[in-house]
C-alpha positions as CSV (number, residue, x, y, z in Angstrom):
1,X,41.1,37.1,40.8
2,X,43.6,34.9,41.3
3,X,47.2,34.2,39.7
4,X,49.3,30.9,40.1
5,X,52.8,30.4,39.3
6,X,54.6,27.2,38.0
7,X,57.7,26.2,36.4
8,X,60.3,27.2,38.4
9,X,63.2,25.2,39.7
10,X,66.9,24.7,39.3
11,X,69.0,25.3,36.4
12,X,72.7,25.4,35.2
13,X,74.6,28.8,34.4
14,X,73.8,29.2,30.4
15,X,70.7,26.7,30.9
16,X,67.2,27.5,30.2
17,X,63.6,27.1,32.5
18,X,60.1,28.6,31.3
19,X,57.4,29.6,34.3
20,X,53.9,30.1,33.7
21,X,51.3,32.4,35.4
22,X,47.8,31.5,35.0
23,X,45.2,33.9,35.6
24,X,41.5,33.3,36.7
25,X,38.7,35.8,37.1
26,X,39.8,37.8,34.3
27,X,40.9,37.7,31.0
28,X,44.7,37.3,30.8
29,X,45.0,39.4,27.6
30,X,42.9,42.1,28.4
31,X,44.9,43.5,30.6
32,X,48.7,44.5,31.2
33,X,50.8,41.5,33.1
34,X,54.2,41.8,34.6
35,X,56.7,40.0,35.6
36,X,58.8,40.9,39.1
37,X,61.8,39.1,41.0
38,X,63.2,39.2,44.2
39,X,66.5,37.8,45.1
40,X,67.7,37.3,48.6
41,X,68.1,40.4,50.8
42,X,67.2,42.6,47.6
43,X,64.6,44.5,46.8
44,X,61.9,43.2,44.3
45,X,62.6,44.4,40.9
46,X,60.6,44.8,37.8
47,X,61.7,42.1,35.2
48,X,59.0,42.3,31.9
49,X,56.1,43.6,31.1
50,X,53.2,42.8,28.5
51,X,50.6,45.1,27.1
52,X,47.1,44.1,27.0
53,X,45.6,42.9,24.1
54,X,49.2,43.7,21.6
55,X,52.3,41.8,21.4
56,X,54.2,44.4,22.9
57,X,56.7,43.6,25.7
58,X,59.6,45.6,27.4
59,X,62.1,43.9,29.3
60,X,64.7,45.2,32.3
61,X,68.3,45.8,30.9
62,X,69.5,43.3,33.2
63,X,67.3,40.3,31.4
64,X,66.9,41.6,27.7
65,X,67.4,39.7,24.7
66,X,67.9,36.5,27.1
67,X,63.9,36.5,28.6
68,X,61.0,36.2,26.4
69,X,57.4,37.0,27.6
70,X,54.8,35.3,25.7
71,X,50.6,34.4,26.2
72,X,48.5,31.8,25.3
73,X,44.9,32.8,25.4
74,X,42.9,29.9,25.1
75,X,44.7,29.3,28.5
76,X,44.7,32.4,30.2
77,X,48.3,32.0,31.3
78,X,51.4,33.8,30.8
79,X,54.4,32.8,30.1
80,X,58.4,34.1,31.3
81,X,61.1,32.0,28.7
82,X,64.2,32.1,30.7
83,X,67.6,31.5,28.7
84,X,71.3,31.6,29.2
85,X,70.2,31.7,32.4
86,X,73.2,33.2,35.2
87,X,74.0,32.6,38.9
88,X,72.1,36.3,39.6
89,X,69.3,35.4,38.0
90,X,68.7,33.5,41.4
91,X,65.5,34.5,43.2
92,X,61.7,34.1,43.6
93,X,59.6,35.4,40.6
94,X,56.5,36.5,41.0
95,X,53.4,37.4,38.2
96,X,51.5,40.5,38.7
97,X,48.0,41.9,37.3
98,X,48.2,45.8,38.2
99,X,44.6,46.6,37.2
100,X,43.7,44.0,40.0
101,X,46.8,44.8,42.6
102,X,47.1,40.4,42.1
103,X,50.2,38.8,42.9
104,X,50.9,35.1,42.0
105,X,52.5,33.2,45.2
106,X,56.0,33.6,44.0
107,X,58.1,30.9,42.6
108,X,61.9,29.9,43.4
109,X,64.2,30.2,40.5
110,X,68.0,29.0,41.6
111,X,70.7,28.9,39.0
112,X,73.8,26.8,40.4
113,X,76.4,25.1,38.8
């Protein structure tokens, strides 16, 4: 079971990235996926969630109605839409796979004017 980030990078204040996580050794939709982030000297925090095999997600207060989880099956990756993106949004996201206790490698996400 493995999980591997992309996508990340640096954006503007009010500017916009997508990341991927694509899963192998198990079925992507089958299973609930999450989305965490860690910014400097904080604690990782949950950021979105996505129930298996629905198109059900719930989102942190802090990133609602400005993040968008989505899926595409055929690839068996995940995907975190990132909008009006702001300076706190900073920090290294990471894709998750409870069922399996699988974490992605992390990705850095800076937002800087």
């Amino acid at each position: 079971v493995q999980l591997v980030e992309s996508g990340g990078g640096l954006a503007q204040p009010g500017g916009s990235l997508r990341l991927s996580c694509t899963a192998s050794g198990f079925t992507l939709s089958s299973y609930v996926m999450k989305w965490y982030r860690q910014a400097p000297g904080k604690e990782r925090e949950w950021v979105a969630t996505f129930e298996s095999g629905a198109t059900f997600a719930s989102y942190a207060d802090s990133v609602k109605g400005r993040f968008t989880i989505s899926r595409d099956n055929a690839k068996n990756t995940m995907y975190l839409q990132m909008n009006s993106l702001q300076l706190d949004d900073t920090a290294v996201y990471y894709c998750n796979a409870p069922t399996w206790n699988s974490w992605g490698q992390g990705i850095q996400v800076t937002v800087s004017s």
